[in-house]
C-alpha positions, 0 to 999 in steps of 0.5 A: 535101088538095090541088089543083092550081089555085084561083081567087080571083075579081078585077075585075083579072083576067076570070074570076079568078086561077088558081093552084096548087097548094095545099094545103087544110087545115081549120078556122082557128083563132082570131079571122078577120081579115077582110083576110087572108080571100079567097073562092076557087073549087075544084075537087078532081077535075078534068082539062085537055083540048083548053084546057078544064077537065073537072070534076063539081063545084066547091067555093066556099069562104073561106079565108087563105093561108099561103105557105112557101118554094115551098108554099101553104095555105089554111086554110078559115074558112068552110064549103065550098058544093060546086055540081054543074058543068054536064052538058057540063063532067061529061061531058068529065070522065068521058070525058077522066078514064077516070072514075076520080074520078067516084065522090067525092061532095060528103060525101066532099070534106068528110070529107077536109078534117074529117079534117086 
């Protein structure tokens, strides 16, 4: 699966450092080196409008990067916790998105990623 932005929060940084896009595969494998993993905050859906960005749910996961070339994965070594966004922010996305994601729910966000 892929999104177009993740967040890794960073006292250097309010609100953390976005950047994108990644690639999210499934579980690693092997012994977790515990300097390698970071925390990171996502959203599988989501759109930008008027400096905003509109999603119903965002997923907080911990995970190690890879980078390759110009590509970025994360690899999960943690399981994914999928917390529902504020009314106002779901709104925005089911208005500004034409409601064409609306329907995934979070079992679906964890089947895509079990199925890589």
């Amino acid at each position: 699966m892929e999104v177009d932005e993740i967040t890794i929060p960073s006292p250097d940084f309010p609100g953390g450092q976005t950047f994108g896009p990644v690639r999210i595969e499934g579980r690693w494998d092997g012994p977790v080196d515990v300097h390698r993993e970071l925390p990171v905050t996502f959203a599988v859906h989501h759109c930008r409008r008027f400096g905003i960005g509109w999603y119903p749910q965002r997923c907080q996961a911990r995970g190690i990067f890879t980078v390759v070339a110009n590509r970025i994965t994360l690899t999960l070594t943690a399981p994914m916790v999928i917390e529902r966004a504020a009314w106002w922010r779901r709104l925005g996305f089911w208005l500004f998105s034409g409601s064409r994601h609306t329907r995934a729910r979070p079992a679906d966000v964890r089947a895509r990623l079990s199925r890589r």
